[in-house]
matplotlib code that plots the C-alpha trace (Angstrom):
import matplotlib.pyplot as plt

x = [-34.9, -32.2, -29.3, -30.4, -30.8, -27.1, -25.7, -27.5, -25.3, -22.6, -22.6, -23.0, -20.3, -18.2, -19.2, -18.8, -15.2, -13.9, -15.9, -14.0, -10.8, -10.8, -11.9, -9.3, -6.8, -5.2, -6.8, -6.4, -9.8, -9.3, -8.7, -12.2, -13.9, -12.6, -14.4, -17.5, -19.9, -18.6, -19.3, -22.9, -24.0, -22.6, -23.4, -27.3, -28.2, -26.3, -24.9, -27.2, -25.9, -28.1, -26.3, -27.9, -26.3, -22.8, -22.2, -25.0, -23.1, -25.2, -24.1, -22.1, -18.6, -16.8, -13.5, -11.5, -8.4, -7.4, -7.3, -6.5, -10.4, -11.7, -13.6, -15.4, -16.7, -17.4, -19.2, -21.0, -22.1, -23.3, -26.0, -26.8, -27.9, -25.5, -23.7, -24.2, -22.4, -21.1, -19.5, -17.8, -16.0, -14.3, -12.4, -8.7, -9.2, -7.8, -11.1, -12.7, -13.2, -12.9, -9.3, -7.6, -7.3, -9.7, -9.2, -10.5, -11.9, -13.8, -17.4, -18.9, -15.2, -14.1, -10.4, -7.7, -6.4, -3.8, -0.9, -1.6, -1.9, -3.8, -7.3, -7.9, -6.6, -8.8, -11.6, -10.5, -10.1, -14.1, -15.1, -13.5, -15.6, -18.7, -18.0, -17.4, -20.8, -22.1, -23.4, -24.6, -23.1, -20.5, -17.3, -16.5, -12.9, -12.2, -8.5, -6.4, -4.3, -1.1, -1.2, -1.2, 2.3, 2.5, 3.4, 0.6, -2.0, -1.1, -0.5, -4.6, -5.2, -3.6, -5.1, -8.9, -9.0, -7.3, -9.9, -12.7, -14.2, -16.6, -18.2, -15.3, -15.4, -12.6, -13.2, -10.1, -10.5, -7.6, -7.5, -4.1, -1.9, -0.5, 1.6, 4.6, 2.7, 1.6, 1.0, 3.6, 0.4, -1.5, -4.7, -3.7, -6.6, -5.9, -2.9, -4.6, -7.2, -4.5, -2.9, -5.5, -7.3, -4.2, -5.2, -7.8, -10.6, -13.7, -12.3, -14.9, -13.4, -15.8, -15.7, -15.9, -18.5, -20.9, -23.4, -25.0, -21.4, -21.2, -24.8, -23.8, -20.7, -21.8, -25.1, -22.5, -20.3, -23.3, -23.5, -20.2, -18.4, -15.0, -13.6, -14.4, -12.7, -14.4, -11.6, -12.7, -10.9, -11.9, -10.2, -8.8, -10.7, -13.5, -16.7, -14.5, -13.0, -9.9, -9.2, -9.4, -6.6, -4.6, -0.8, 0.2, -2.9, -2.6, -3.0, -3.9, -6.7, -8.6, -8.2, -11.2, -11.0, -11.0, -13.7, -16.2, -15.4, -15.9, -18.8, -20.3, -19.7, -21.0, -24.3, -25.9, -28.7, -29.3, -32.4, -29.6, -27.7, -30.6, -31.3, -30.4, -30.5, -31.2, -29.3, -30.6, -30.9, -30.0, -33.1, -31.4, -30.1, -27.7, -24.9, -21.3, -20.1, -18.4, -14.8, -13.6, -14.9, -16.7, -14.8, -11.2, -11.1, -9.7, -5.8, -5.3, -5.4, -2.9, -0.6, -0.9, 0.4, 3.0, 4.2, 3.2, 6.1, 9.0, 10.9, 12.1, 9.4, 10.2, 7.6, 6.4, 5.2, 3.4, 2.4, 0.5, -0.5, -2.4, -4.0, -4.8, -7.1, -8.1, -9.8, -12.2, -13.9, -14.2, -16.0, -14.6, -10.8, -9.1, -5.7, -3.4, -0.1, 2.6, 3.2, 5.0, 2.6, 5.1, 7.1, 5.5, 3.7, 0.1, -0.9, -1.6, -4.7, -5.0, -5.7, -8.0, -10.5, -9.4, -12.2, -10.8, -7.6, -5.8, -2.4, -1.6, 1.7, 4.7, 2.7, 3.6, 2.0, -1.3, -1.7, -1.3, -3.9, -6.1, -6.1, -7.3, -10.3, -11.1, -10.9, -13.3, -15.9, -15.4, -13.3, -10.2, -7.3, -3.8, -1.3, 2.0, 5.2, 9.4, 9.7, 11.8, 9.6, 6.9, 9.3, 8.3, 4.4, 5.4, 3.3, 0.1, 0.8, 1.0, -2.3, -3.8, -3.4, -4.9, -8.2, -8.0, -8.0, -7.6, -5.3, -2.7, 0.8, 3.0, 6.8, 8.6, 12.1, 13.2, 16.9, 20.5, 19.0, 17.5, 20.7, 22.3, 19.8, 21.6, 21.0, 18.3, 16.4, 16.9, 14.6, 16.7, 14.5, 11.1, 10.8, 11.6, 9.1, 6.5, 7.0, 6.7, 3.2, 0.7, -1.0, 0.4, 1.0, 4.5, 5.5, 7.9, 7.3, 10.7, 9.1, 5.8, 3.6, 4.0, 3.4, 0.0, -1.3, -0.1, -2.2, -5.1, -4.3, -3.8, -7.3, -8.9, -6.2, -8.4, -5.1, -2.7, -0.6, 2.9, 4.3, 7.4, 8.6, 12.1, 13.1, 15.3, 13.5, 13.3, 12.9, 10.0, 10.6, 6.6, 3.8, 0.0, -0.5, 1.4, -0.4, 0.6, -0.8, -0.4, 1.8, 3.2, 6.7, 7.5, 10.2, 12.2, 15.0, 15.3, 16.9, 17.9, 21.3, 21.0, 23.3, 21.9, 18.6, 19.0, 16.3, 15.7, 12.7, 12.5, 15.5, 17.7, 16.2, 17.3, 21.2, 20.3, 19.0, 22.7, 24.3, 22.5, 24.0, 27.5, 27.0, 25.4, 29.1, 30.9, 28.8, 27.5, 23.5, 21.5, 18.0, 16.6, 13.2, 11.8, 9.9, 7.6, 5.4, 7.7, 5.0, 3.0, 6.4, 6.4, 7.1, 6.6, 8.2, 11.4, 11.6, 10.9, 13.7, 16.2, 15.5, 16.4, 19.4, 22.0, 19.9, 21.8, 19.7, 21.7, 18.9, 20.3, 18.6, 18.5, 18.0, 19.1, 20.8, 18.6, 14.8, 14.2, 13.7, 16.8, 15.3, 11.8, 13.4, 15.1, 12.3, 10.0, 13.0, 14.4, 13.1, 15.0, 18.7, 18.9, 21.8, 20.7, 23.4, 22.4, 23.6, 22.4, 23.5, 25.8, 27.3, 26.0, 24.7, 26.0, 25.3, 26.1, 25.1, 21.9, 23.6, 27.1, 25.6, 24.7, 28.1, 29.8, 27.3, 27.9, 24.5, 25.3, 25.5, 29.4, 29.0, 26.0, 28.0, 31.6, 29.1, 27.7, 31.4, 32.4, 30.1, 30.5]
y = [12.5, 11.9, 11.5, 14.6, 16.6, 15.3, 16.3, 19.7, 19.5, 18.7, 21.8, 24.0, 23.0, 23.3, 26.2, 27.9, 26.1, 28.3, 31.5, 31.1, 30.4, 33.2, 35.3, 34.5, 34.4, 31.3, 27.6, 23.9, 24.8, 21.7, 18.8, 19.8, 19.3, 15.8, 15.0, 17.0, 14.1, 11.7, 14.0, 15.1, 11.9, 11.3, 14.7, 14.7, 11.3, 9.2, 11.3, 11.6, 14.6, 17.1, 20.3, 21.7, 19.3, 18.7, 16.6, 14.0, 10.4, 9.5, 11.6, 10.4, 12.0, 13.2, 14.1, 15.9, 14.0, 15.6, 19.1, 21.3, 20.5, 22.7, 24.8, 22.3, 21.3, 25.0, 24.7, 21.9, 23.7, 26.7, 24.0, 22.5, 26.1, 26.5, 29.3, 32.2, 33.2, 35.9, 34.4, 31.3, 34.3, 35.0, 31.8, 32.5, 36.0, 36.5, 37.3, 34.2, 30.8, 29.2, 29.0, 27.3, 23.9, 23.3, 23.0, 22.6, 26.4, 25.6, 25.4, 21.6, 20.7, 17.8, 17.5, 19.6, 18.4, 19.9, 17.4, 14.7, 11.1, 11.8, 11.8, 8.1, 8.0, 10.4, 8.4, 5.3, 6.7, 7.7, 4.7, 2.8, 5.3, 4.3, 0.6, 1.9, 3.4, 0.6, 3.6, 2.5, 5.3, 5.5, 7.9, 8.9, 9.8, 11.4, 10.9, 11.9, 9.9, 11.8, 10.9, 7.1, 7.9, 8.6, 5.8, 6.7, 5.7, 1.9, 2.1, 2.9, 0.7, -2.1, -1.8, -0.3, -4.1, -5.6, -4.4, -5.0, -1.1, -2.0, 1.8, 3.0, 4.0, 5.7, 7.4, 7.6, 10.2, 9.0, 12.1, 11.3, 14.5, 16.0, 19.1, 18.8, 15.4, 12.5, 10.6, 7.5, 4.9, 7.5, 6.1, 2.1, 2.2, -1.8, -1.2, 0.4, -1.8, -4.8, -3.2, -2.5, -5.5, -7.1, -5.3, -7.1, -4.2, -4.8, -2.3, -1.1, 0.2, 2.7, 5.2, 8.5, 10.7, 7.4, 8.2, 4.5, 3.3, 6.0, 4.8, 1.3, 1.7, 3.4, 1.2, -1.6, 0.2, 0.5, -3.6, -4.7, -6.5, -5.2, -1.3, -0.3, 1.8, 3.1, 3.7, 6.0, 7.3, 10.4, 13.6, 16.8, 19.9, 17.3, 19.6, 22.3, 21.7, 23.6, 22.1, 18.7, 16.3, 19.0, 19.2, 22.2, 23.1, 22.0, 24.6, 27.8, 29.5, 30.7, 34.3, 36.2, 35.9, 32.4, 31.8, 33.4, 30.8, 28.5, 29.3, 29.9, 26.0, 25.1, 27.1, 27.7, 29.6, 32.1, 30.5, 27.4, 29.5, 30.2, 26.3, 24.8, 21.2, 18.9, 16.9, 13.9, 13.6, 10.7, 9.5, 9.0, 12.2, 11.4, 13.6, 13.5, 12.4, 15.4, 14.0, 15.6, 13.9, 16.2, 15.0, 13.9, 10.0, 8.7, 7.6, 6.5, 2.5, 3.2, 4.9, 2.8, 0.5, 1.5, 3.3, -0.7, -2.2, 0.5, -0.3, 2.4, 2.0, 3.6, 6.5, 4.4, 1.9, 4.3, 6.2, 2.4, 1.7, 5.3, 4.3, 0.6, 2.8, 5.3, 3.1, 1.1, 4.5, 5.9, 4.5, 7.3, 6.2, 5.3, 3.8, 3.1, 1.4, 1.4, -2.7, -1.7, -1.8, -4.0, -1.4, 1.6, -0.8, 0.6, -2.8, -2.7, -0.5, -3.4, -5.9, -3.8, -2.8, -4.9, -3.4, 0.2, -0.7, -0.8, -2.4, 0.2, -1.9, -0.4, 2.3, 5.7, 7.9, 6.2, 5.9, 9.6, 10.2, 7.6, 9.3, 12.5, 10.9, 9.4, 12.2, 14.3, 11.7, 12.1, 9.7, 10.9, 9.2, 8.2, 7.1, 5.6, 4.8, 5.7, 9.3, 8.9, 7.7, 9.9, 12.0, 10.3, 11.6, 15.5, 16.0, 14.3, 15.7, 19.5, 18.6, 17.6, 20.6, 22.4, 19.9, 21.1, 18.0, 16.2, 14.5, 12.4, 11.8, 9.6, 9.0, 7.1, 5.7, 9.5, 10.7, 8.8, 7.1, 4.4, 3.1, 0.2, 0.3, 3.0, 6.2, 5.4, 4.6, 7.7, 10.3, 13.6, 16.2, 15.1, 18.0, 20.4, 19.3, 19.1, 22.4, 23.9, 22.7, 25.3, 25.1, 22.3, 20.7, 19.2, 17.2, 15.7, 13.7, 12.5, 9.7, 7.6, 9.3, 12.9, 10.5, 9.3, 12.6, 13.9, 11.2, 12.5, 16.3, 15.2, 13.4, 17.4, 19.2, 20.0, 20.5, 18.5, 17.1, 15.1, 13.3, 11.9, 9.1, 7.3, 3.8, 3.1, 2.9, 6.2, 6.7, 7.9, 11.3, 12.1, 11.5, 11.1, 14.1, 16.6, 17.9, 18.4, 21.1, 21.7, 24.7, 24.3, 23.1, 21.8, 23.5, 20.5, 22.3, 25.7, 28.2, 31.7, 31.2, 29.3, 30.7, 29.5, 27.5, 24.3, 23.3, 19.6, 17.9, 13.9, 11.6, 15.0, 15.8, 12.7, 13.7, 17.4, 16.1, 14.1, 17.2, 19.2, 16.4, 16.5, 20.4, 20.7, 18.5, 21.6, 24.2, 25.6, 26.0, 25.6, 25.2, 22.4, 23.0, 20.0, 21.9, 18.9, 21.3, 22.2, 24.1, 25.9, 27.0, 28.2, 31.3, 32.9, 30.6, 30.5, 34.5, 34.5, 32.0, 33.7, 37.1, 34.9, 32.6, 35.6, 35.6, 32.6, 29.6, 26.2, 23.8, 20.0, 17.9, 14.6, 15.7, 18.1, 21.4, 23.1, 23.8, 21.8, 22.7, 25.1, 27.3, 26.7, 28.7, 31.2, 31.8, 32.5, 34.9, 36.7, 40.2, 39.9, 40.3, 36.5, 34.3, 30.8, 27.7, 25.0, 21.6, 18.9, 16.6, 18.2, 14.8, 11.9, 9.6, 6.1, 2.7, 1.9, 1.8, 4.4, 6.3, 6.1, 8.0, 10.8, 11.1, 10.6, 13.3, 16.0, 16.2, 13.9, 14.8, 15.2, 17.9, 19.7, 19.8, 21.5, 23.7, 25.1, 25.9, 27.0, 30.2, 30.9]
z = [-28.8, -25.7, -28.0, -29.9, -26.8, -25.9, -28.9, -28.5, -25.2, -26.4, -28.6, -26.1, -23.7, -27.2, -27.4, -23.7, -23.4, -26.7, -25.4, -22.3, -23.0, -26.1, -23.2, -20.7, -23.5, -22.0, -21.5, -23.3, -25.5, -27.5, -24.6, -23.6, -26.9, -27.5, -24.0, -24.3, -26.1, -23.4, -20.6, -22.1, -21.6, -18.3, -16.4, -18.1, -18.1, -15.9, -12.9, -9.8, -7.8, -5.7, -6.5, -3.0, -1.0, -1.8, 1.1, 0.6, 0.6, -2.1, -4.7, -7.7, -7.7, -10.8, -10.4, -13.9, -13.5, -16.5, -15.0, -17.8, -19.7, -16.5, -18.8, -19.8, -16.0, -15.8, -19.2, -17.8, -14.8, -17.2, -19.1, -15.8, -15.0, -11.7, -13.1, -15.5, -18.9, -16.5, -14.2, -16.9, -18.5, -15.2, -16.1, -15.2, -13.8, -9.9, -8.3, -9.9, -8.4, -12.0, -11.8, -14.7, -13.5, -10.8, -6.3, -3.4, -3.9, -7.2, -6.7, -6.9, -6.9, -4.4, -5.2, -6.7, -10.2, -12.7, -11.6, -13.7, -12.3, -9.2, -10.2, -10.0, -6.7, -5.7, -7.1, -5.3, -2.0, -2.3, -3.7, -0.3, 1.3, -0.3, 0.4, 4.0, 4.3, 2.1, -0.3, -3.7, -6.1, -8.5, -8.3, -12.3, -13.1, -16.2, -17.9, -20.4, -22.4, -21.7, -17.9, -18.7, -18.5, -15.4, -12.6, -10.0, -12.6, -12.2, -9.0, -8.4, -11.2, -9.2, -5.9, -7.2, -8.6, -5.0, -3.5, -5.7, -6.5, -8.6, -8.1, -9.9, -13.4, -15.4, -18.7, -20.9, -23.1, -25.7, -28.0, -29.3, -29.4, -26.4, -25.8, -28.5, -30.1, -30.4, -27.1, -26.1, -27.4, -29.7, -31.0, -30.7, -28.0, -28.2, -26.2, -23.6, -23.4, -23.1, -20.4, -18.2, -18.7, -17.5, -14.1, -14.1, -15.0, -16.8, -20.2, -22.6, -25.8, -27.6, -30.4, -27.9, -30.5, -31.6, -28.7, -28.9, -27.7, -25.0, -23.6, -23.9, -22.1, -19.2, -18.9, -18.6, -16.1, -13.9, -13.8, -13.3, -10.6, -11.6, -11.6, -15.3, -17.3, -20.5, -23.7, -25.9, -28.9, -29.5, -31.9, -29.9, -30.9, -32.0, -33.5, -35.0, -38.0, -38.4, -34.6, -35.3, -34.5, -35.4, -34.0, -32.0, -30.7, -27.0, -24.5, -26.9, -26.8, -30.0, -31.5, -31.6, -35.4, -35.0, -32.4, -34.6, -37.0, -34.8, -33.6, -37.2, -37.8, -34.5, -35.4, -31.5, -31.6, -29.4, -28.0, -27.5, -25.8, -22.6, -22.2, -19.6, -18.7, -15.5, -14.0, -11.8, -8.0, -5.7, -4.7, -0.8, 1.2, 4.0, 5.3, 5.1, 8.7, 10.7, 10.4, 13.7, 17.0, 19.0, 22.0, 22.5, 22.5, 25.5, 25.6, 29.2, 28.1, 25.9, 28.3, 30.4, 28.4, 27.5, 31.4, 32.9, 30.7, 32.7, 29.7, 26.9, 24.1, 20.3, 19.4, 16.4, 18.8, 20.9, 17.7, 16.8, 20.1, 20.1, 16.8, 17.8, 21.5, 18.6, 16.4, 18.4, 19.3, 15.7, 12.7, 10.9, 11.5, 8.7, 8.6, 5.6, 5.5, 2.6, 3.9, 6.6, 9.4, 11.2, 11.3, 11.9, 14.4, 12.6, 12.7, 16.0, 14.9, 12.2, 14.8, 16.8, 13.6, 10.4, 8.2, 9.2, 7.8, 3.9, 3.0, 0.2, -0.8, -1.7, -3.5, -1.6, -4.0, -4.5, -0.6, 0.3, -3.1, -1.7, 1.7, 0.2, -1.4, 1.8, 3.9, 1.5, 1.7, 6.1, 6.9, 9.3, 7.6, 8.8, 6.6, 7.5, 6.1, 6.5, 6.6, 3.6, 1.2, 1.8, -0.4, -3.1, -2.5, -1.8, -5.2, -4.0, -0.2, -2.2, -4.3, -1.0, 0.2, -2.7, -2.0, 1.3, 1.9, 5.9, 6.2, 8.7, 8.3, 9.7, 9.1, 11.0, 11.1, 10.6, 10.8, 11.3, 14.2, 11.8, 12.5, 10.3, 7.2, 6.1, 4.2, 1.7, 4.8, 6.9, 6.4, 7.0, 4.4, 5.8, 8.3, 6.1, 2.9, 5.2, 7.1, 3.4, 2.5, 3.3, 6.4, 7.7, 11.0, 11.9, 15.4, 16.5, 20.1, 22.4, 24.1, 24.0, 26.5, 24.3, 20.6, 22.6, 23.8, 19.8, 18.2, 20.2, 18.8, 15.5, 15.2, 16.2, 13.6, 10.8, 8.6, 7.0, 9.9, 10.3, 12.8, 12.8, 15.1, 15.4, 15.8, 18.2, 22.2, 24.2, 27.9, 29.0, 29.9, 30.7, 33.1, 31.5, 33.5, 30.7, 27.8, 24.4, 22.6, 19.1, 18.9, 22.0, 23.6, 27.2, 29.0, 30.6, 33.0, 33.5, 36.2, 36.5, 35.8, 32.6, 30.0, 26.8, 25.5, 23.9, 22.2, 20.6, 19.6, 18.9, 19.8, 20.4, 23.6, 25.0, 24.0, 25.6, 28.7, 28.6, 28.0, 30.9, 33.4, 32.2, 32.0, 36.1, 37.2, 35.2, 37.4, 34.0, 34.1, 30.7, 30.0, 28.0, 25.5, 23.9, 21.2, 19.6, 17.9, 15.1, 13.0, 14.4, 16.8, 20.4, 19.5, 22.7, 25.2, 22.4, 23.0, 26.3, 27.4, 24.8, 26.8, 30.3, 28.8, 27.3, 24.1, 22.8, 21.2, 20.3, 18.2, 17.8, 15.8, 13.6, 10.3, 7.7, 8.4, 5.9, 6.0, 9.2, 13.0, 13.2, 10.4, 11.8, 15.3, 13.0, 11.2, 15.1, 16.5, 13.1, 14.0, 17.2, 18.6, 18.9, 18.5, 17.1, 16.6, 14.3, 15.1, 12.6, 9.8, 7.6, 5.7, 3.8, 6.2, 6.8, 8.5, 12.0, 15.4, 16.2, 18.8, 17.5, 14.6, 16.4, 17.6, 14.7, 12.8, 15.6, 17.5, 20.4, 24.3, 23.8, 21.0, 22.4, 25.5, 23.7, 21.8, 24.8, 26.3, 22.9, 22.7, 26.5]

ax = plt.figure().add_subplot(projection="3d")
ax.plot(x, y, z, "-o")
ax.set_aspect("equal")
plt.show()
């Protein structure tokens, strides 16, 4: 009787993922019906969510890492009776939540998925937060067989088994054919199964449509010590004849002509049609922890700190030595390092709270994935690395923000100032790709007492925020009496007389504080802005000291001309009769001595200084 009533499922989410699609004219009908016996007997006999409480830690988690089958988790939410036949053939219409892959918008939806690869590092990062809570439940990722190629895949594969997930449980839906053919491994399932056990993965190799292998595979998922993946080979457009494993069918929905003959073969009654099916509860309720602290954690030990050693301290070490006071106040502080917590001195948070703390490895773009998992199971995560190879994870930092997901990003080791590494080490674009995803947060502190107080602000930002920190030591230019507000800046000299504003954010305002000096013995006044809050931008206090300074704005700073700070003030004073001078890093970069760099690349005191005299 179960497996009958599952197949009787797995008819009808057929059948809603062609009505849908034929509706919206647009969709991947058939990479849905090669999944639908698998997910039948997940979603209505093994999955334990409580669709009335979403944020229960117990719940099972499903994420469709294989995006485009989204009409089939919309199909599945029609049998489970959470939506209507209404509102599924809204699929792909503007007003509609049921976009056509699924986000952070989507109803039931946890993650954002579409950009293949990610889904299993979505999964892992809520299994760590299971283990965290010590929450028995499983986190389900379904796959496609096209996005084995892709390199993030492994990369979760690797560390899910590191660290010994055995709540994780893939399903690779190997339905051969992908958008102009065959797949790189097809159907030779054996190959996948060699590879991944290799990982060292419990892999369960099943016949996706033989429902006694589906039960048997998940029953043994449920018992084993290792992150399992089940392999099932399965047929695209599976339960419709004319579909099946059939070339050049990927991502075309079904004439209307067509779908009726569909639907005469798949022969749903109309009494099928009002069923609906439950699916099971946890039998525990407990909340989702609130992820922002209701009070700011206290940072004076960690000033202190670092004002008692009267010596110049790098921002990255302040930036770790916030984390490190951070962490042994909040059970809820993640922090994740891309083996470089040496360097971007995270380890000092390491040493403070080892369970609250993941070596990634040299795996950038499974890091920032796993971060988003995290963060949508509650847990405040920070992730650090160089600015420049967060590059490498703008994809997952975009689909992040798509999950709406919480996020904290550090990069340090940013611009020319890395010194003699060289270029592949300087992060010069990192300003600018994070300014561009939506509703972020980018900062940039000068010295260590405004990296401590940012920390602090960051762990409050409910958004997607970046800080970047330098290398080399910086004097300490602040008292723990400042605050730093996200959005704001900190006016550093200023007169009536000043004829221009510079403003610099990071290492720079240490070269326009220079400049101001040699400036003062030429009689000329100028005022200085260190403007740490890149986005959101003092907007205000930029206009306002334009309006007192001859409406002339010079910006230096360590990074690319384009899309960085310099466009972010253009951008805050274009409606206005403003002049703004970009000084920045026009040229490759190259190795050397940190602050001969900044001469040599044009945004040193000398050349803020003949700027300045230039546009008098």
């Amino acid at each position: 009787m179960e497996t009958k009533k599952l197949e009787q499922i797995a008819k009808l989410l057929r059948y809603y993922s062609l009505l849908s699609t034929t509706k919206a004219g647009s969709g991947h009908p058939t990479s849905c019906l090669s999944a639908a016996d698998l997910m039948s007997v997940l979603y209505f006999h093994f999955l334990k969510f409580d669709f009335t409480n979403t944020k229960n830690i117990y719940n099972d988690r499903l994420i469709f890492s294989k995006g485009h089958a989204a009409p089939l988790l919309y199909s599945l939410y029609k049998v489970a009776g959470l939506i209507s036949e209404e509102e599924i053939l809204t699929l792909r219409q503007f007003t509609s939540p049921f976009q056509g892959h699924p986000t952070g918008e989507t109803p039931y939806v946890d993650v954002a998925t579409g950009s293949l690869g990610m889904g299993l590092s979505f999964g892992l990062g809520m299994s760590l937060a299971a283990k965290l809570d010590k929450v028995e439940n499983k986190i389900y990722v379904l796959l496609g067989d096209g996005e084995m190629a892709e390199g993030n895949i492994w990369e979760a594969l690797e560390i899910a088994s590191y660290y010994k997930l055995n709540n994780l449980v893939g399903i690779l839906d190997v339905n051969r054919l992908a958008e102009t053919g065959e797949t790189l491994v097809g159907h030779r399932v054996e190959e996948y199964q060699q590879k991944i056990s290799a990982f060292n993965w419990n892999t369960i190799q099943i016949d996706g449509h033989n429902y006694q292998e589906i039960f048997n595979a998940f029953e043994t998922a449920q018992k084993s010590d290792k992150p399992t993946i089940i392999i099932a080979k399965t047929l695209k457009g599976k339960g419709v004849s004319f579909l099946e494993n059939q070339l050049g069918k990927h991502g075309k929905a079904l004439s209307q002509t067509d779908f009726e003959k569909a639907e005469a073969e798949l022969n749903i009654t109309s009494h099928e049609k009002e069923l609906t099916f439950i699916v099971n509860k946890p039998e525990l309720q407990k909340n989702i922890s609130n992820i922002l602290p209701a009070e700011n954690k206290s940072l004076e030990t960690a000033i202190q700190k670092l004002l008692e050693s009267h010596e110049p301290n790098p921002t990255r070490k302040a930036y770790g030595t916030a984390l490190a006071e951070i962490i042994m106040q909040d059970k809820n502080l993640i922090v994740l390092d891309a083996d470089l917590s040496d360097a971007t001195f995270s380890g000092l948070a390491e040493n403070q709270a080892p369970d609250q703390f993941f070596n990634m490895f040299i795996a950038e773009q499974n890091m920032v994935a796993t971060a988003v998992g995290l963060s949508k199971l509650g847990k405040n995560v920070f992730v650090s690395t160089f600015a420049a190879f967060h590059t490498r994870a703008f994809d997952q930092i975009r689909m992040a923000s798509l999950s709406e997901a919480n996020i904290k990003i550090c990069g340090s080791h940013a611009g020319v100032s890395v010194g003699e590494d060289g270029a592949s080490q300087m992060g010069l674009e990192d300003i600018s790709m994070m300014r561009s995803v939506l509703k972020s947060t980018v900062l940039y502190p000068s010295d260590a007492v405004s990296t401590v107080k940012l920390v602090g602000e960051m762990t409050n930002n409910p958004n997607i925020t970046y800080l970047r920190t330098t290398r080399p030591p910086l004097p300490i230019i602040y008292t723990e009496n400042h605050d730093f507000p996200i959005g704001g800046s900190q006016t550093l000299q200023s007169s009536d007389s000043d004829i221009c504003t510079i403003v610099a954010a990071g290492i720079t305002v240490h070269e326009a504080l220079k400049a101001f000096e040699e400036l003062k013995n030429d009689k000329i006044s100028v005022r200085i802005i260190d403007c740490y809050s890149v986005k959101p931008i003092d907007k205000q206090t930029l206009l306002e000291s334009a309006s007192e300074t001859n409406h002339k704005i010079i910006v230096v700073e360590d990074h690319y001309i384009q899309g960085g700070l310099g466009d972010a003030v253009l951008e805050a004073v274009a409606e206005y009769p403003i002049q703004v001078y970009k000084m920045a890093i026009i040229d490759r970069p190259h190795s050397g001595k940190p602050f001969d760099l900044l001469d040599h690349y044009g945004i040193s005191a000398k050349h803020i200084v003949a700027k300045v005299k230039k546009i008098l």
